[in-house]
C-alpha angles and dihedrals in degrees: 000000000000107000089046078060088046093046081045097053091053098051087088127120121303111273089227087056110121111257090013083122087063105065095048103114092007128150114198104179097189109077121140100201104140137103107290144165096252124050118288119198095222137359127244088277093052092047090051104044085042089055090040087055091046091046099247127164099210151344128207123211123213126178135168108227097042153054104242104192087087095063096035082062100050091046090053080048100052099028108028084122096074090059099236116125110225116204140186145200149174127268095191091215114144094270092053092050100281122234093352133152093199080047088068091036096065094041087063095060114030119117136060110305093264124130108282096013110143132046123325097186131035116194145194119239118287103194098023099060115115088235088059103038081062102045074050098057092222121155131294087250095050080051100054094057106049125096126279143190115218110220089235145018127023127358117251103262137245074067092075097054093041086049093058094044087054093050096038075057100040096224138140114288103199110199095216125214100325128147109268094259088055089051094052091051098050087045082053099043087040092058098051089052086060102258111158097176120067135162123178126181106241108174084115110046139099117252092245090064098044087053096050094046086056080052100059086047098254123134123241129216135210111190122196093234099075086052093050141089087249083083100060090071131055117254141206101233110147098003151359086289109102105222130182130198136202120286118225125200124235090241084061093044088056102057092044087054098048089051087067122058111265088246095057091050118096122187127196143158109241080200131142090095106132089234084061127074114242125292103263093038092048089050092056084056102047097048090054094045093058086038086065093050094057111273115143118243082233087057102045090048098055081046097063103027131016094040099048093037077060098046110041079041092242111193107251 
């Protein structure tokens, strides 16, 4: 058994492979590598033999219709050997529980006792946000039951309660798929609950906003995905309905991403997609598509690993 997981964790990418350096000691915390209702190119195992070949530090999974701590800790369980962290987290969509406080509860505590164990990261809905189920064009009464963000007083509860909880735990809020002046409201009401760690998706923003959320000490975050053919066909994320988004060149990605400080930038893949190649092989990519653009190695290199080891409080 141990020599088949050993022949598993050396098939990785050539070490003479352009942009192969670069993933040595990487953390991509946006891997989508569990059981879903479209086809996924590898399972949790896979993801993580594949990041232990390439010299990775840690992957993070995220699914929308399930907790993933759970399975982050079986994976450190089964393959800790291979020296690469697993970690999970809550997207509160209705699968998942939706916008629950126990929801949360639980994520922070699933797994099997060990350090690290529980979620890393809590966020708010990515398909059932009010912003997306528009740019979605589903129906009035979808609409009306997503989440949204009132452009003034208090937050919708249950968001107070599950704010506290995050920052009580010291994980990773990530802010979902809101408008940008959502996202600037929730950043705001995060910090004076005492959240520290923030992550909030950014492809689609202005400049402006990305700069302003650095500014409020949040972290930003450019996935692969939004540069990538995947975003040319609709696809079944949350439900049956086939959905595209924008896509957004690398050269505007870079620019997003220069308006922000380089330790406040997080890269990642969002890959797993079937239309996608693997984890590992998408983040190469991706790395040598923003280097093109202009993007340091340095850079690149604080940006995936350095800056998310320190927020999703990787071991070192």
């Amino acid at each position: 058994m141990i020599s088949s997981e050993k022949s598993c964790a050396t098939e990785g990418l050539p070490a003479h492979l352009p942009g192969a350096d670069l993933l040595v000691g990487a953390v991509d915390g946006h891997v989508h590598a569990c059981p879903h209702i479209n086809h996924r190119s590898l399972d949790v195992f896979e993801a993580t033999r594949m990041a232990a070949a390439a010299g990775m530090r840690a992957i993070g999974l995220m699914d929308n219709f399930a907790n993933t701590s759970g399975l982050a800790a079986l994976a450190n369980r089964q393959l800790a050997h291979l020296g690469v962290e697993v970690f999970g987290g809550l997207i509160m969509e209705p699968p998942a529980g939706g916008i629950s406080a126990e929801a949360v509860r639980i994520a922070l505590k699933l797994g099997y006792g060990a350090p690290g164990d529980g979620a890393r990261f809590v966020s708010l809905p990515t398909h059932h946000t009010r912003h997306i189920a528009l740019l979605e064009n589903r129906s009035e009464e979808h609409v009306a039951r997503c989440l949204a963000i009132p452009e003034s007083g208090p937050l919708p509860d249950p968001l107070p309660e599950i704010l506290d909880l995050v920052a009580e735990a010291d994980v990773v809020l990530n802010t979902g798929h809101l408008s940008a002046a959502e996202a600037l409201r929730v950043v705001d009401a995060a910090r004076a609950r005492g959240v520290t760690r923030i992550l909030v998706p950014a492809s689609h923003y202005d400049a402006a906003t990305v700069t302003a959320l650095a500014g409020m000490g949040a972290h930003v975050e450019f996935s692969f995905f939004f540069a990538s053919h995947a975003t040319q066909t609709g696809l079944t994320h949350v439900d049956a309905a086939r959905n595209t988004v924008p896509p957004v060149s690398a050269p505007e990605m870079v620019a997003l991403i220069r308006s922000a400080p380089a330790d406040q930038v997080v890269l990642s893949g969002d890959c797993g997609v079937f239309l996608l190649p693997p984890p590992v092989e998408g983040l190469r990519e991706f790395l040598l598509l923003l280097e093109s653009c202009g993007l340091t190695r340095d850079a690149l290199r604080r940006m995936t690993g350095k800056t998310p080891a320190a927020l999703f409080k990787v071991a070192s």
